[in-house]
N, C-alpha and C positions, 0 to 999 in steps of 0.2 A: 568655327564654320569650316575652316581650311582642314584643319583634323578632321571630320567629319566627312569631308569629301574627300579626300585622301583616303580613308577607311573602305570607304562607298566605294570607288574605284576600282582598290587593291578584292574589294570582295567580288565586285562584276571580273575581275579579270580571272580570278581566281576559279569562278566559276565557268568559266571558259577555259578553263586549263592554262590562263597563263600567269607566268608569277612576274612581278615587276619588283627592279630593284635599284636603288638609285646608281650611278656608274660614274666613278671617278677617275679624273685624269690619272690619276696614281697609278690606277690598275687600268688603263685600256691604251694600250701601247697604239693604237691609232686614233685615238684621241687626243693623245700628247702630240703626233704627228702633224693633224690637221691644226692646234693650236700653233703650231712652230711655223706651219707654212703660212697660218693668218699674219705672224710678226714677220716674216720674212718676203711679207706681200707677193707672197709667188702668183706665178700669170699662166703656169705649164710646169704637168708632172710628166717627164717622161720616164710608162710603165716599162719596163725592160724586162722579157722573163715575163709575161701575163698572163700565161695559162690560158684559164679560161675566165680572168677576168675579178677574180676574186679580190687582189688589193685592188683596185679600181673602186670595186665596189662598197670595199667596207670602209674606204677613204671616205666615200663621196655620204657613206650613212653616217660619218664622223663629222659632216661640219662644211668639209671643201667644197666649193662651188668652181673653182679654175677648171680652166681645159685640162684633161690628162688627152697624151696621146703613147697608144698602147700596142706594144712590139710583142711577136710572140712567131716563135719558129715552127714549132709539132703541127700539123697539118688539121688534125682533130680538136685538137687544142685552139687553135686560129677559128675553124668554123663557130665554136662556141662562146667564143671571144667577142666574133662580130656580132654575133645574137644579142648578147649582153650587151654592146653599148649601144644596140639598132636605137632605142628611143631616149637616147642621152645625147642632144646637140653638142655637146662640149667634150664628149667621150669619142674621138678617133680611132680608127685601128688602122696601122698601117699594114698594107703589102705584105703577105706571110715573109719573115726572113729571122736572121739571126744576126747578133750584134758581135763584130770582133774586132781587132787589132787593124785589122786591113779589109779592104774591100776583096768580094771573091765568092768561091763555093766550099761549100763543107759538110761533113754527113754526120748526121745527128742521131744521136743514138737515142732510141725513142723505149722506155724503161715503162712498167708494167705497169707503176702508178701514175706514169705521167710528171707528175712534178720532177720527178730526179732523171727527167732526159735532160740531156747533156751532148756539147760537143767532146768530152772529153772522155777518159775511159774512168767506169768506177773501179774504188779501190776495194778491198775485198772488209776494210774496216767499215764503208759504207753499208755493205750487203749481209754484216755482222748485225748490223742494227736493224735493217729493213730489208729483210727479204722479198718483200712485194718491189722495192724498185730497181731488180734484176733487166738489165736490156732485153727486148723482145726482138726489134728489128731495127731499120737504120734509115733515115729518108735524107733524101742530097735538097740539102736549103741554101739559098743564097745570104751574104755574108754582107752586112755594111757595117759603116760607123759612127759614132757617136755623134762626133765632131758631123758627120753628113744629116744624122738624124735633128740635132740641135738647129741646124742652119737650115732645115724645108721646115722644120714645124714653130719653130721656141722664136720669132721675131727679133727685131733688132738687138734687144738685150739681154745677155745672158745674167743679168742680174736675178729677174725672175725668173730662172730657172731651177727646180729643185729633179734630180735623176733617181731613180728606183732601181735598182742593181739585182734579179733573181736569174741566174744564169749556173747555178750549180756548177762551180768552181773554175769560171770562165772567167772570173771580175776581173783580173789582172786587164787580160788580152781589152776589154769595155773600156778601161779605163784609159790603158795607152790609146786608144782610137779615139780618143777625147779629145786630143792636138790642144791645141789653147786654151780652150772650150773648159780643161780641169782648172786654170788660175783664176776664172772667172764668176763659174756658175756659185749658188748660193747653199748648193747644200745636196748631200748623195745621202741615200739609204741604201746598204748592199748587205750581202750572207757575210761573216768574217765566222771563217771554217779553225780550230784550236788541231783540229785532228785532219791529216791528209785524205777528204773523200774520193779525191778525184784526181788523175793523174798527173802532179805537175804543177797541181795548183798551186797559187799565196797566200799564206796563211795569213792568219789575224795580226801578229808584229810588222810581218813585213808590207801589211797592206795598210797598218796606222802610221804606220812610218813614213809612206810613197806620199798619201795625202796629205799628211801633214807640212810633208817638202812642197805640195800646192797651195798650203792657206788653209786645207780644210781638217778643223780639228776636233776630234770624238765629242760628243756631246751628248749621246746618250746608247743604252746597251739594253736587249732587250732579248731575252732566252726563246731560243730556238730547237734545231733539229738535239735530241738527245738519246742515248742508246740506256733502252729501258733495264736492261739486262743488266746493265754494268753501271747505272746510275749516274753515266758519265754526259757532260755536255760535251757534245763534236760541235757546236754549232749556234750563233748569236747573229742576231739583224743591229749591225751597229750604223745610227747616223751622226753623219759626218758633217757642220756646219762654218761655213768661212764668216767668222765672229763680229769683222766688222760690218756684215750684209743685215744685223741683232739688232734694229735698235734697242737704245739705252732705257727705255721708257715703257 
């Protein structure tokens, strides 16, 4: 009877133009996510880098029920953001700004696709692979930190804390602005760039290296930005987990 209905299903969807297919942890890099933050009992994702909301999103259709509270600088990018989480209680958006090393102002180079604005300058390997995210123009955003972000939203403990890192090649400067906040929290997802995009940035060694000297150690890799042309990976989403925050169980 379960075959049968199963059959029935897949034919009504089918006739609706849609196809179903079962989807496994193996293959859905935000389904492994939301499994790690179920064991890691997280209480707050803080989005970094939100765009217009789209990890948010496909977190929250993966499983997670926690608060995300979601950071985003581009001005266009913010409005759309806040539409997205309007009927999600758990979903915040904070104060249009940008996340860095220190508190302050800084001008953001707002790039033609959007996702590869940046506070930094692109490298000319980035515009090799993606010509659509060429700078257009530049807008003056204010600058906070992590360490301030963690302490208005993420409550007493930073145990439940899990951080979302999308700053196109800004992670260093996030990371330092963590103060304490990095030997503590339970686990980061951020870009680790193999190829210099962006001007100045830290690459993938030197950034497994930095956390690691926090407690937080690679624990899984998951393929990113790549230059179609050359078949090469510039770019991976590696998360980062402090091992004894895992239960054993």
């Amino acid at each position: 009877m379960n075959s049968l209905f199963r059959e029935a299903v897949k034919s009504l969807a089918a006739a609706a133009g849609v196809t179903i297919q079962r989807v496994s942890p193996y293959s859905s890099p935000m389904i492994r996510l939301a499994m790690l933050l179920d064991r890691l009992q997280t209480q707050v994702v803080l989005d970094i880098g939100a765009n217009e909301g789209q990890f948010a999103a496909e977190l929250r259709a993966a499983g997670y029920h926690g608060r995300i509270i979601s950071v985003e600088p581009l001005a266009a990018a913010h409005a759309a953001l806040t539409r997205a989480a309007a009927k999600d209680n758990k979903w915040t958006v904070a104060d249009r700004c940008a996340v860095g090393a220190a508190a302050g102002k800084a001008a953001l180079h707002v790039s033609e696709n959007s996702v590869s604005s940046s506070l930094r300058e692109m490298t000319q390997a980035h515009l090799d692979a993606a010509a659509e995210s060429q700078y257009m123009a530049t807008e003056e955003v204010s600058v906070v930190t992590l360490a301030d972000l963690i302490h208005r939203h993420a409550g007493a403990s930073d145990a439940g804390v899990f951080v979302k890192i999308d700053v196109q090649g800004h992670e260093r400067d996030v990371l330092e602005g963590a103060s304490d906040h990095l030997d503590t929290i339970a686990g980061i997802q951020l870009e680790l760039s193999l190829v210099e995009l962006y001007a100045g940035q830290s690459l993938m060694p030197a950034q497994v290296e930095f956390l690691a000297a926090h407690g937080l150690n690679l624990w899984s890799v998951d393929r990113g930005f790549m230059d179609g042309k050359r078949g090469r990976l510039l770019q991976c989403d590696g998360t980062f987990v402090r091992e004894s925050a895992v239960p054993q169980r």
